[in-house]
C-alpha positions as a Markdown table, in Angstrom:
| # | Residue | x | y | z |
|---|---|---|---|---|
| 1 | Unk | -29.8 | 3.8 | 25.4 |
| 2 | Unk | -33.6 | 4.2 | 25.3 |
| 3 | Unk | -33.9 | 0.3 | 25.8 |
| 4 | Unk | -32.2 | 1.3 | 29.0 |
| 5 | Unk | -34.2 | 4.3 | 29.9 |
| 6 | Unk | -37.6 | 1.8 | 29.1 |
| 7 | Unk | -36.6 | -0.9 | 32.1 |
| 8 | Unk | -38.5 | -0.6 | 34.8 |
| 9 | Unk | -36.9 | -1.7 | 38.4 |
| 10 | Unk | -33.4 | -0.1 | 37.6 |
| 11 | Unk | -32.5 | 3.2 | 39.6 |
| 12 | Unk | -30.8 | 5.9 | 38.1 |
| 13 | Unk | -27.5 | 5.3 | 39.7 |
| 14 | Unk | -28.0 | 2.1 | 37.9 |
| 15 | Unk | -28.8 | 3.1 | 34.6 |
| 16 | Unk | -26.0 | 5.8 | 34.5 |
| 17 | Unk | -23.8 | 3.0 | 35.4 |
| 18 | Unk | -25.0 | 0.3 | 33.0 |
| 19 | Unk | -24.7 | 3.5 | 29.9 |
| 20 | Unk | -20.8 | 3.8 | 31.0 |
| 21 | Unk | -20.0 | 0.5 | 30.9 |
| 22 | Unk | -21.7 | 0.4 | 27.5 |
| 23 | Unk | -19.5 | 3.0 | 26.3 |
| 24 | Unk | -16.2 | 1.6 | 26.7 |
| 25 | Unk | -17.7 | -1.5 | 24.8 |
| 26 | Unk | -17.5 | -2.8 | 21.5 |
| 27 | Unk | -20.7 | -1.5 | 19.9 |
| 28 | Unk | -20.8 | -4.9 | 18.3 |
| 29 | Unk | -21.2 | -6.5 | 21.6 |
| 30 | Unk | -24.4 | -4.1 | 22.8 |
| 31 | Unk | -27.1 | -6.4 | 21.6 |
| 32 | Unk | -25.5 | -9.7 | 23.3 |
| 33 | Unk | -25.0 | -7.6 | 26.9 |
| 34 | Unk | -28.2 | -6.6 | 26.7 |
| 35 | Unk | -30.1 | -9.9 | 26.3 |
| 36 | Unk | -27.8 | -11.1 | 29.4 |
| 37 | Unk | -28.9 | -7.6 | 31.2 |
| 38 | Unk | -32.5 | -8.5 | 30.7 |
| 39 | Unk | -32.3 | -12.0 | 32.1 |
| 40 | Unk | -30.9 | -10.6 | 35.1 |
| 41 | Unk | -33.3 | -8.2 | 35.7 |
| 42 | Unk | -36.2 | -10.8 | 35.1 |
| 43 | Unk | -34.3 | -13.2 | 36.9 |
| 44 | Unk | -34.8 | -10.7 | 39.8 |
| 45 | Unk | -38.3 | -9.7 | 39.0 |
| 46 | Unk | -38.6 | -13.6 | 39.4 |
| 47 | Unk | -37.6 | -13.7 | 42.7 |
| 48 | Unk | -39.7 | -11.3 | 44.7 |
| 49 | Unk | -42.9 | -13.2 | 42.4 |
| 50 | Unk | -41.4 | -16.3 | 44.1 |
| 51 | Unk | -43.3 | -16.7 | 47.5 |
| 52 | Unk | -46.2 | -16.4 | 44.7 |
| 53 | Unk | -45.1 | -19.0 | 42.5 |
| 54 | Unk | -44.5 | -21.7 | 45.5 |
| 55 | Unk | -47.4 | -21.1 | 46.8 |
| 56 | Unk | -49.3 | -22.9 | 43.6 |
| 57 | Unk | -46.9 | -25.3 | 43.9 |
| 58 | Unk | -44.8 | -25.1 | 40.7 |
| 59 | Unk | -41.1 | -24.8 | 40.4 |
| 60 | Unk | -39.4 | -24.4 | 37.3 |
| 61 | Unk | -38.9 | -28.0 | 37.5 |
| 62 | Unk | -42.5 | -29.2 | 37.6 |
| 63 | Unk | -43.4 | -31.7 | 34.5 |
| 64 | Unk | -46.6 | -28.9 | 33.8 |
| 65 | Unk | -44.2 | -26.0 | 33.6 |
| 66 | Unk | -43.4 | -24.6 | 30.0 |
| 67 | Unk | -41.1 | -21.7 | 29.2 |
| 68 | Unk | -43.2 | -18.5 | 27.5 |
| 69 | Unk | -41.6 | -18.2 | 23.7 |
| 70 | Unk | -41.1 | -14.6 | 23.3 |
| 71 | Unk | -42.1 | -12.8 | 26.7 |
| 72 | Unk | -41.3 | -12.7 | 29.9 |
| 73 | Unk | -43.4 | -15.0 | 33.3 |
| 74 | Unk | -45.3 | -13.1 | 35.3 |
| 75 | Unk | -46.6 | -14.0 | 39.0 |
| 76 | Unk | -50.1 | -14.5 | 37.8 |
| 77 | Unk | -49.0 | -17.3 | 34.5 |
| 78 | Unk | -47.0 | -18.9 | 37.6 |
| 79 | Unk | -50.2 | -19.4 | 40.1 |
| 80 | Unk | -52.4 | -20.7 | 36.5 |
| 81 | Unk | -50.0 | -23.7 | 35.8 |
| 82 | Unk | -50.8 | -27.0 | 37.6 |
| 83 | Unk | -48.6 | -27.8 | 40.2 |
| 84 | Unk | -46.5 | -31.4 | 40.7 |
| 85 | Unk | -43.0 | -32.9 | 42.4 |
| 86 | Unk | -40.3 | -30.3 | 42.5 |
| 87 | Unk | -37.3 | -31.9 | 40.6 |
| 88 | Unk | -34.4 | -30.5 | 38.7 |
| 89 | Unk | -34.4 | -30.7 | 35.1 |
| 90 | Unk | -31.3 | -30.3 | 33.3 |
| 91 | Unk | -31.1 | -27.2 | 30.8 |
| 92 | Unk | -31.4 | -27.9 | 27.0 |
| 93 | Unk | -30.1 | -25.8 | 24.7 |
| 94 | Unk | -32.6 | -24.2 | 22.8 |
| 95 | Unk | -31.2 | -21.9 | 20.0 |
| 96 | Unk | -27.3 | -21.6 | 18.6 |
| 97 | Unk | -24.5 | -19.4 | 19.6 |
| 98 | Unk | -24.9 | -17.0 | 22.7 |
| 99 | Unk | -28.4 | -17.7 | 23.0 |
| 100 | Unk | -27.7 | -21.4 | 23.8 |
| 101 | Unk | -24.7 | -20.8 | 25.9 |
| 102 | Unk | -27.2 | -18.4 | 28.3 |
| 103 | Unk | -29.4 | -21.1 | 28.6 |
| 104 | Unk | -27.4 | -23.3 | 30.2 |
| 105 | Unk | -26.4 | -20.8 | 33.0 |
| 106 | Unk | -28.3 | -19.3 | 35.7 |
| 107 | Unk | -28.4 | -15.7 | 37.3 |
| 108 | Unk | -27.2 | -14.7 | 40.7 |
| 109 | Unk | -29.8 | -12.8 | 43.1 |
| 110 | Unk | -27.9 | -9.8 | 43.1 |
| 111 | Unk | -30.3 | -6.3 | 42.8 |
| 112 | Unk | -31.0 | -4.5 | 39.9 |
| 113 | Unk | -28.2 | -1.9 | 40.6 |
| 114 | Unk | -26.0 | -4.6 | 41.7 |
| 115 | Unk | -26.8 | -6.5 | 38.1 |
| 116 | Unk | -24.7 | -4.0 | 34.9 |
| 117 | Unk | -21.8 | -4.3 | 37.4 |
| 118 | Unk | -20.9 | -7.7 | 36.1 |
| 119 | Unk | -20.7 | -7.1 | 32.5 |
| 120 | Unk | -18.4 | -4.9 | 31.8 |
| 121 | Unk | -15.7 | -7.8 | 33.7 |
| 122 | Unk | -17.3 | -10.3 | 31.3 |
| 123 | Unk | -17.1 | -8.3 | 28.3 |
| 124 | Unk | -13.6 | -7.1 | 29.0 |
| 125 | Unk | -12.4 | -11.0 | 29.4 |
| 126 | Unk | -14.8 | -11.9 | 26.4 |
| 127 | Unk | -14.8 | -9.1 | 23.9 |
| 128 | Unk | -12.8 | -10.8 | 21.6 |
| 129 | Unk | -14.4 | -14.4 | 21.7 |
| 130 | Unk | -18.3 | -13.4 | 21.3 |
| 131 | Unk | -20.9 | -12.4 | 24.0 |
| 132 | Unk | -21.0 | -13.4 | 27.6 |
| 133 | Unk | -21.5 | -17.0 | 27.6 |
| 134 | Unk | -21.7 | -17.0 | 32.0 |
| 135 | Unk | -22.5 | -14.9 | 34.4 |
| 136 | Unk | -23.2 | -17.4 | 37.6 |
| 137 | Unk | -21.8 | -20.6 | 39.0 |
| 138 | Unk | -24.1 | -23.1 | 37.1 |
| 139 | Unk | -25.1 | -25.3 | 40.0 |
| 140 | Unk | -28.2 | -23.9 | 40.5 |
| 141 | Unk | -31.5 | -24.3 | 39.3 |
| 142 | Unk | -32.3 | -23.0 | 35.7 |
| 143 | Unk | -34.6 | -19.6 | 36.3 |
| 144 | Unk | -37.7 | -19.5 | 33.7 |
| 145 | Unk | -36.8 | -15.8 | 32.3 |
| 146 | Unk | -33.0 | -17.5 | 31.5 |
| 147 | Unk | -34.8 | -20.9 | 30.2 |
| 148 | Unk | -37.0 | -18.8 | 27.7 |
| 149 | Unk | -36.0 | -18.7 | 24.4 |
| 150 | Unk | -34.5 | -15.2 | 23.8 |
| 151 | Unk | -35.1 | -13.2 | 20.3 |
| 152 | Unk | -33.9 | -15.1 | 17.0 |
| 153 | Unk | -31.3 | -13.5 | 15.0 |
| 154 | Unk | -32.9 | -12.4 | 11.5 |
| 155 | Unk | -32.5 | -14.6 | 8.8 |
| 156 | Unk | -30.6 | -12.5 | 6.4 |
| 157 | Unk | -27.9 | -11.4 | 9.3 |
| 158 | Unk | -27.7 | -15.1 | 9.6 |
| 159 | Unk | -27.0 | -15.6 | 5.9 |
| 160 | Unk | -24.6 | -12.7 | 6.1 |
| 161 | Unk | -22.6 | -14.5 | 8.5 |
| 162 | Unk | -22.3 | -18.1 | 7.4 |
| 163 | Unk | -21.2 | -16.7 | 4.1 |
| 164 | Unk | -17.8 | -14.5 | 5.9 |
| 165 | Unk | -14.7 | -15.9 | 5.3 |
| 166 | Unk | -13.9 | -18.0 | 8.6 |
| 167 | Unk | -11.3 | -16.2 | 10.8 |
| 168 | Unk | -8.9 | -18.3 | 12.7 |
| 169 | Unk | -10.0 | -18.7 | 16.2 |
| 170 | Unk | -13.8 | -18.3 | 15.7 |
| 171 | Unk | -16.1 | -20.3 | 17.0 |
| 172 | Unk | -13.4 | -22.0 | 18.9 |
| 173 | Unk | -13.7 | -20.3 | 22.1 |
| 174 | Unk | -10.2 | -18.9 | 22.0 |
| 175 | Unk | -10.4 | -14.9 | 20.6 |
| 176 | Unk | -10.0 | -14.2 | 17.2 |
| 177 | Unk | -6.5 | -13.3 | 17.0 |
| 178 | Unk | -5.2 | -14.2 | 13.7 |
| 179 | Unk | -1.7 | -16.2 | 14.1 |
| 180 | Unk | 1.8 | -14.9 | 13.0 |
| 181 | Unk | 1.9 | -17.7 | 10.4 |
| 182 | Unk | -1.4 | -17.4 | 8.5 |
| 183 | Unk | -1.3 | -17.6 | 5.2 |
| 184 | Unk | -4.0 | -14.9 | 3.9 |
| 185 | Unk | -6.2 | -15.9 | 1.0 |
| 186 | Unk | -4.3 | -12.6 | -0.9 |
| 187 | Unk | -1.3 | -13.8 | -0.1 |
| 188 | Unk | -2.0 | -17.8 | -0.9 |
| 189 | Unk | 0.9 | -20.3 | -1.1 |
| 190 | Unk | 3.6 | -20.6 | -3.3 |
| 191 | Unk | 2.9 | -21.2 | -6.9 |
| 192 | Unk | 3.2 | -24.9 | -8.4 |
| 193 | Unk | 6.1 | -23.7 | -10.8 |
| 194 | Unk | 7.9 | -22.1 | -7.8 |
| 195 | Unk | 7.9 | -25.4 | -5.7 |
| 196 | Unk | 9.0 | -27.0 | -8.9 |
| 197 | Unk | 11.5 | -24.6 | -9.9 |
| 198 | Unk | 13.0 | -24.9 | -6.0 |
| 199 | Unk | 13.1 | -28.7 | -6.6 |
| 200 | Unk | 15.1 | -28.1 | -9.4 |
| 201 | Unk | 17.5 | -25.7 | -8.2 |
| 202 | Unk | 18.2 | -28.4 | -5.2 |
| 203 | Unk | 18.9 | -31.5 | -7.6 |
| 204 | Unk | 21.4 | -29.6 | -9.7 |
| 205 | Unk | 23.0 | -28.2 | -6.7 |
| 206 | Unk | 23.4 | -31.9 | -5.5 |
| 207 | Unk | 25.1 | -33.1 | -9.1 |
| 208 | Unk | 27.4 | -29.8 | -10.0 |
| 209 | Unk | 31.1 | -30.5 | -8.6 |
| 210 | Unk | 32.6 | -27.4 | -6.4 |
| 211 | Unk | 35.9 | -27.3 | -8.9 |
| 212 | Unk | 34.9 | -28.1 | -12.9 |
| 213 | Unk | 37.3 | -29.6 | -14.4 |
| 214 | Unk | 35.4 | -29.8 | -18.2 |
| 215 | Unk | 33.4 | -27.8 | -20.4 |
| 216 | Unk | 30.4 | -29.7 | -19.3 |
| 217 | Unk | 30.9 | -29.1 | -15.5 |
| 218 | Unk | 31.1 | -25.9 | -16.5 |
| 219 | Unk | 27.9 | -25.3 | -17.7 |
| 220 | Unk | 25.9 | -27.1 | -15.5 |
| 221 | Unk | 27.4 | -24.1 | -13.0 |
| 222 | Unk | 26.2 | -21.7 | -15.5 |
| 223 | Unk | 22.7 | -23.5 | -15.7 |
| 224 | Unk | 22.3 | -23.6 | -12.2 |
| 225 | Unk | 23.0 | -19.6 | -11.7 |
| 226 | Unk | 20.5 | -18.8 | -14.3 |
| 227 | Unk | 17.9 | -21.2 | -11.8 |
| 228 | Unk | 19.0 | -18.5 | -9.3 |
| 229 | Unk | 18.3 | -16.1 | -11.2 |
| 230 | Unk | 14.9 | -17.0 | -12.0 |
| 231 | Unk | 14.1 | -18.1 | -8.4 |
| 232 | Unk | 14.6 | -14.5 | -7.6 |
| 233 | Unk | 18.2 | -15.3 | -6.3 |
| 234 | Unk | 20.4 | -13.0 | -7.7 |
| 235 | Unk | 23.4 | -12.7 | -5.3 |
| 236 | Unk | 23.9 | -16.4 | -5.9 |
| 237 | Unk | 23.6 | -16.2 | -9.2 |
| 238 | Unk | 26.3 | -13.8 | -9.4 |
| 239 | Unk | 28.8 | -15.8 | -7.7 |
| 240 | Unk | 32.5 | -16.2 | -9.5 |
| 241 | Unk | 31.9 | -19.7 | -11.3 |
| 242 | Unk | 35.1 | -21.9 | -10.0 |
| 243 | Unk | 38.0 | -22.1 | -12.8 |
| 244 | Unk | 36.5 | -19.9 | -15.1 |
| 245 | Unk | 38.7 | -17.4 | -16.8 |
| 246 | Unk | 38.8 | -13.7 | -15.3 |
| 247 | Unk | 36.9 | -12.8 | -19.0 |
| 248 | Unk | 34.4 | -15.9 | -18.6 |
| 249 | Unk | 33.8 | -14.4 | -14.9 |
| 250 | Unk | 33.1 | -10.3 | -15.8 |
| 251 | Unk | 31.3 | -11.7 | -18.8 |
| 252 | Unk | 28.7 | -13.8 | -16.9 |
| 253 | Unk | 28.1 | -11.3 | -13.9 |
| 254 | Unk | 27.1 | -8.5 | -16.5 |
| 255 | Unk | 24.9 | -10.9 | -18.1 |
| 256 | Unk | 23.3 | -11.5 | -15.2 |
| 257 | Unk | 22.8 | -8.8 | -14.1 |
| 258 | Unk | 21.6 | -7.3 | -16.7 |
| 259 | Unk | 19.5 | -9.4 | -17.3 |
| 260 | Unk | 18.2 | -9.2 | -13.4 |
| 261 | Unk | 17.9 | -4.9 | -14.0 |
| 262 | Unk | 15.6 | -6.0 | -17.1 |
| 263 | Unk | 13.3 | -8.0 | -15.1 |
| 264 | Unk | 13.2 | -5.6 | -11.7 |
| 265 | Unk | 9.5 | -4.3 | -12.8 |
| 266 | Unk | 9.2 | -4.1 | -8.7 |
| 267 | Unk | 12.0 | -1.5 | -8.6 |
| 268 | Unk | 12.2 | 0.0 | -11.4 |
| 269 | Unk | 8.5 | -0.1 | -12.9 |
| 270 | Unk | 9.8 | 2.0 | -16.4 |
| 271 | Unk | 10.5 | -0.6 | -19.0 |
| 272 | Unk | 12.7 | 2.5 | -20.6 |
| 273 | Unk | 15.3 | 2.8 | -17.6 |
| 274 | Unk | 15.2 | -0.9 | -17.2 |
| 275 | Unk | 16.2 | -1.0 | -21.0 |
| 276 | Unk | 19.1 | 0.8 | -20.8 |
| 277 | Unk | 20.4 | -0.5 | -17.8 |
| 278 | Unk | 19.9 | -3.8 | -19.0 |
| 279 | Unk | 21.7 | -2.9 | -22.6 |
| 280 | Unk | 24.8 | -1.1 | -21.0 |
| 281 | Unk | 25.4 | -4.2 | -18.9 |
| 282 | Unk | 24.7 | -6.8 | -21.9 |
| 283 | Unk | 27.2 | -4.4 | -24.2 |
| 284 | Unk | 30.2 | -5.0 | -21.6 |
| 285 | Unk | 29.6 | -8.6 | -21.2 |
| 286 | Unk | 29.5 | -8.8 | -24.9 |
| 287 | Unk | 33.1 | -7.4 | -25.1 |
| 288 | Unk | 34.6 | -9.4 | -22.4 |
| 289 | Unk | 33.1 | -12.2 | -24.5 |
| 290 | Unk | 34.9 | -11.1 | -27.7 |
| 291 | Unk | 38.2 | -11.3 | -25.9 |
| 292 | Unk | 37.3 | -14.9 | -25.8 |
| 293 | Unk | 36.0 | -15.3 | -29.0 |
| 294 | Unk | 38.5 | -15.8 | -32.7 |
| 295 | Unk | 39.1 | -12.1 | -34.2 |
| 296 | Unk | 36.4 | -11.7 | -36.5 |
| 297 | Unk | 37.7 | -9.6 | -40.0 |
| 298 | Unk | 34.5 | -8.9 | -41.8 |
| 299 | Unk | 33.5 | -6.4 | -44.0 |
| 300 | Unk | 36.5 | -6.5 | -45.8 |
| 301 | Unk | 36.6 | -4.4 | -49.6 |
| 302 | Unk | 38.7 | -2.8 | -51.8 |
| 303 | Unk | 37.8 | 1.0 | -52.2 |
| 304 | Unk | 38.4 | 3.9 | -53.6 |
| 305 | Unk | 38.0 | 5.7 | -50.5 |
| 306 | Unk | 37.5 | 5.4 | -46.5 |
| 307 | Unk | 36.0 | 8.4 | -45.3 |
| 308 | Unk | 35.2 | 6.5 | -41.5 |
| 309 | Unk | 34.0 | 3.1 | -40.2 |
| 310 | Unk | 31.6 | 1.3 | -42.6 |
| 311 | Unk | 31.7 | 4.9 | -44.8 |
| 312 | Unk | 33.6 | 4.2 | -47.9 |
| 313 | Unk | 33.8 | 4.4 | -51.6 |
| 314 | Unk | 34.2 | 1.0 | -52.9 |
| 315 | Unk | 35.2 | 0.0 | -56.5 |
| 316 | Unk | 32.2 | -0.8 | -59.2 |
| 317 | Unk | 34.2 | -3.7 | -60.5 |
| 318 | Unk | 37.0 | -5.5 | -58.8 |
| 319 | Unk | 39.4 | -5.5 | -62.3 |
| 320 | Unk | 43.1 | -4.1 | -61.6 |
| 321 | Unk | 46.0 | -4.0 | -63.7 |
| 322 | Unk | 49.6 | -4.9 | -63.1 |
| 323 | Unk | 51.0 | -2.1 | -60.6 |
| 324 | Unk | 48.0 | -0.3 | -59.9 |
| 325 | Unk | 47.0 | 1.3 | -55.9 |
| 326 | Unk | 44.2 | 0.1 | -53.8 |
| 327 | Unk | 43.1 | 0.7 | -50.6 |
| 328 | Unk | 42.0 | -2.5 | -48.6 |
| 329 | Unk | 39.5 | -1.8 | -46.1 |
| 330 | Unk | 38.4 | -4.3 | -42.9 |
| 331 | Unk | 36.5 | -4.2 | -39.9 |
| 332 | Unk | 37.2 | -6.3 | -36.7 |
| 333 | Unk | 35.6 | -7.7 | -34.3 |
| 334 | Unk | 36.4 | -9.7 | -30.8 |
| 335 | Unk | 39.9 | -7.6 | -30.3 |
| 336 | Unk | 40.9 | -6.8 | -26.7 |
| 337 | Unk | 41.8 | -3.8 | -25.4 |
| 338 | Unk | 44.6 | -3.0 | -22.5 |
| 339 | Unk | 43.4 | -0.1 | -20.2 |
| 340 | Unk | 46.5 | 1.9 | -19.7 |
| 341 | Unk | 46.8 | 5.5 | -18.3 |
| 342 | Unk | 47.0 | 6.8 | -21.6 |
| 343 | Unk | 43.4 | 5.3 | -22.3 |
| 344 | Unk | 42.6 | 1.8 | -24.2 |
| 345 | Unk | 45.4 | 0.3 | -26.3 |
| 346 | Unk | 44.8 | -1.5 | -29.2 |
| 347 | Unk | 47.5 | -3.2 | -31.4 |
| 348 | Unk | 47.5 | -5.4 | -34.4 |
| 349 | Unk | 50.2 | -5.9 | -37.1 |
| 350 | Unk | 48.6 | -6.8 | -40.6 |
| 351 | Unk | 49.7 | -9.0 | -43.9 |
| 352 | Unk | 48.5 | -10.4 | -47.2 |
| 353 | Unk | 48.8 | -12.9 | -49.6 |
| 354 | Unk | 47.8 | -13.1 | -53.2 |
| 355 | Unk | 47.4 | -16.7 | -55.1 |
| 356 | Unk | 46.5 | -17.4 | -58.7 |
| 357 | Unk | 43.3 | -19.5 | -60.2 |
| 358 | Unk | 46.0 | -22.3 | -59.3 |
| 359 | Unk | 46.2 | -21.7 | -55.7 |
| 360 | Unk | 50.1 | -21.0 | -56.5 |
| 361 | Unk | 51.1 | -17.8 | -54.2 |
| 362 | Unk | 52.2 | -14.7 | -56.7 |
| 363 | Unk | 52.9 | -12.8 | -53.5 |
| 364 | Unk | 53.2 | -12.1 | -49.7 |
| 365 | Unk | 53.4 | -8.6 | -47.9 |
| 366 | Unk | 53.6 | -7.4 | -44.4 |
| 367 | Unk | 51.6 | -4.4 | -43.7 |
| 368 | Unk | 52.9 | -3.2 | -40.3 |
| 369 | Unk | 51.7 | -2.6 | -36.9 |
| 370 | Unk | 48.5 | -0.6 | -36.4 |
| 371 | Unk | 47.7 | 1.1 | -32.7 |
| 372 | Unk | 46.0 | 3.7 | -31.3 |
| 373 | Unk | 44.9 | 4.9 | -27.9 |
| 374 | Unk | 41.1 | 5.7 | -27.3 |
| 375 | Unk | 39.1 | 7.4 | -24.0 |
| 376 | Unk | 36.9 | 4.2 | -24.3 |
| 377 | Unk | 36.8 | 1.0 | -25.4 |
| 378 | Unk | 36.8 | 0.8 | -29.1 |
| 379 | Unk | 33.5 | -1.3 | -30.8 |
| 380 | Unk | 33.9 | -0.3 | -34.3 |
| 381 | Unk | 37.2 | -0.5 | -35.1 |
| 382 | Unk | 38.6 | -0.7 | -38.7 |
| 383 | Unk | 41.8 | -0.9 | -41.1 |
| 384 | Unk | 42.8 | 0.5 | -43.9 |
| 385 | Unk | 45.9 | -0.5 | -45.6 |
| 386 | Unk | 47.3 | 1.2 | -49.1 |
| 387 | Unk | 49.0 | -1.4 | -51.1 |
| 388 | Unk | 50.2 | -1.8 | -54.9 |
| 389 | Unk | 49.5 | -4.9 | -57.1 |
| 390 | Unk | 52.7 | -6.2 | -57.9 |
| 391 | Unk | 54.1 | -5.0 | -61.6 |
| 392 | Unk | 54.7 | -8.5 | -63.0 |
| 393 | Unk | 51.4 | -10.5 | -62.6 |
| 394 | Unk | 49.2 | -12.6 | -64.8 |
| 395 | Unk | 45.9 | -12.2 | -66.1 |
| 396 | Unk | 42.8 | -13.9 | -64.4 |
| 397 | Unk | 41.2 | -14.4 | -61.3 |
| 398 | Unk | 43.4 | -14.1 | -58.1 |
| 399 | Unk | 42.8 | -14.6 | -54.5 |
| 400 | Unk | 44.2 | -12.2 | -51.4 |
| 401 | Unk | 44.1 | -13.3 | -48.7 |
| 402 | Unk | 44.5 | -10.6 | -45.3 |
| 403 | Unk | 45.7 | -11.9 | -41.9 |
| 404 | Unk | 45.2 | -9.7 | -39.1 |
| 405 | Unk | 47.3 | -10.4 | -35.5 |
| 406 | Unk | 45.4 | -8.8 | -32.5 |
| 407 | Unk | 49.2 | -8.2 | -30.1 |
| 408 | Unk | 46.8 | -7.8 | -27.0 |
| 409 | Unk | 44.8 | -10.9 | -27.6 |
| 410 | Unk | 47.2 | -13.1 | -29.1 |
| 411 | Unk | 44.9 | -14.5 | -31.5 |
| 412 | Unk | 45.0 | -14.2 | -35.6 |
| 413 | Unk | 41.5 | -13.6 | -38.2 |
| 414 | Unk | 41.6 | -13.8 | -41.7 |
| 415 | Unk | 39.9 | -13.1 | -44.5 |
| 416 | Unk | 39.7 | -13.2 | -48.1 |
| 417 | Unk | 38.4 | -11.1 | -51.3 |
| 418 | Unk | 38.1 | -12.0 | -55.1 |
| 419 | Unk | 40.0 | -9.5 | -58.2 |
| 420 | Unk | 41.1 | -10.0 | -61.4 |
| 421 | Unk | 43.7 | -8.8 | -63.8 |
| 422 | Unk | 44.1 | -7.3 | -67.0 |
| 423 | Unk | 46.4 | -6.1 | -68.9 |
| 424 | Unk | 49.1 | -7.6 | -67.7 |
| 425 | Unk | 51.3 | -10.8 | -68.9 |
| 426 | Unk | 50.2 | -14.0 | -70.4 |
């Protein structure tokens, strides 16, 4: 504003209306609107000194004439330089960016009122591609105050700007408006492992037949849902893989998905909640797994006493004699349960076998069916059957063996446990 209030040859209708136009400008465009602003008004100053100027004899394209550095012609400088053949000489650009593109323009004869009119219209069409690079049809001759070579941008600004990240659309004459598809340098491509994990997931999906018909098949549908998963593809990952048993099916979908709530760090940043969510899931796809899986008798013992699951008083030597009670403890694993409206059934019916050191069976005994209803499904379920040594055995070391039917699974574990006798017949 005080550059504005310093020109000489501007009204104060014009200066008001060169300081509103400024206003509704950019800020950043102020210093490049006023370097055109000057020009004009020396352009015009140019003008009336022009009877002046041809009476010495000189245009500006006379071979004597050279353009002033850093101020403006005056009348007098025009009537000192030698005079010669009036010619035009085409405009060189004589410094970079806006500077060079108002060289190679020329100024209208408009007054100095008339002159801040035009650039507001040129700022508004160019605000977003750089300064006003015309302000006047360029087939007339190049005026000295335009010709001159206006202020240099400082160094250091200069510095500053080569080293800014290049937007799309600078420098280019189109404005700077970044693109719908630009790829940020925060944002960046895709990662090399991610292309290459893509790659993969398309080659299996080429090899893996829509209906399995052997174990092998199989997995490679179960290897290419975990690629899913890790591609970040989880509702393809849970899809029903094709012939696989209604166990095989629950099983898999909660194994993926818990394993998908464990690695959710976006939604769910606690690791604690992600935990638990992940466990619950993992538990029920363990189960539907057992119901696939052989029943699993472990833990088996003769005790004393069986207070509750794994809780039990076991004997301090396995020696018995001829007749004598036990209790025959067993935990099992892998059973299935039957939801019913009662709550979960389980059901097994239970036997034994005892051999001699020969491997000649002594006895056989069926221990009956076992059941019981439970609000949830049962994970530490155990047996405990009270039996008798038979009366009429031999000394040494014999062999029982306990079979246990699962009636919901329809599948048979077994187990074995080492005692000897004394006392009884030779």
């Amino acid at each position: 504003m005080e550059r504005i209030a310093q020109r000489d040859g501007l009204d104060a209708a014009g200066r008001a209306r060169l300081t509103q136009d400024l206003r509704q400008t950019d800020p950043s465009l102020w210093p490049a609107l006023m370097q055109a602003f000057e020009a004009a008004l020396a352009y015009q100053r140019q003008m009336k000194d022009k009877p002046n100027a041809s009476a010495g004899g000189q245009t500006p394209g006379s071979p004597a004439y050279r353009s002033p550095a850093t101020s403006e012609p005056s009348a007098e400088q025009a009537r000192s330089t030698s005079s010669g053949p009036n010619r035009s000489v085409p405009a060189e650009p004589r410094a970079a960016g806006p500077q060079a593109a108002l060289s190679q323009t020329s100024v209208p004869t408009e007054t100095a009122a008339q002159a801040p009119a035009l650039l507001p219209s040129a700022t508004k069409a160019e605000s977003a591609a750089g300064p006003v690079a015309s302000l006047a049809p360029t087939d007339r001759p190049v005026a000295p105050s335009v010709e001159r070579e206006l202020p240099r941008v400082p160094v250091e600004l200069e510095k500053e700007k080569s080293e800014r990240p290049r937007v799309p659309g600078e420098g280019s004459g189109s404005p700077g408006v970044v693109p719908v598809s630009y790829a940020s340098p925060i944002s960046g491509s895709p990662d090399p492992w991610a292309e290459r994990l893509d790659g993969a997931v398309k080659a299996l999906e080429a090899e893996v037949r829509q209906s399995p018909q052997t174990a092998a098949e199989l997995a490679r549908q179960a290897r290419l849902r975990l690629l899913y998963l890790a591609s970040g593809r989880r509702e393809d990952a849970m899809r029903p893989i094709p012939a696989a048993s209604p166990a095989m099916q629950d099983s898999w979908a909660q194994m993926i998905y818990g394993l998908a709530a464990w690695m959710d760090v976006e939604r769910v940043p606690d690791a604690g909640r992600r935990a638990a969510e992940a466990r619950q899931q993992l538990l029920a796809a363990a189960q539907r797994l057992g119901e696939l899986a052989p029943l699993l008798v472990r833990n088996a013992s003769f005790a004393k006493e069986v207070k509750s699951y794994g809780d039990i008083t076991p004997f301090e030597k396995t020696e018995f004699s001829p007749g004598q009670e036990v209790l025959l403890y067993a935990e099992l694993e892998n059973f299935k349960c039957e939801e019913t409206p009662k709550g979960f059934h389980t059901q097994f019916r239970g036997s034994y076998e005892i051999f001699d050191a020969r491997g000649q069976r002594v006895t056989a005994q069926e221990l009956g069916k076992t059941e019981e209803y439970c609000r949830n499904h049962r994970r530490d379920f155990f047996l405990v059957y009270n039996f008798r040594l038979p009366r009429r055995i031999y000394n040494g070391r014999h062999t029982l063996q306990l079979t246990v039917e699962d009636l919901h699974g329809q599948k048979i574990g077994q187990t074995s446990l080492e005692f000897t006798v004394k006392g009884g017949g030779d």
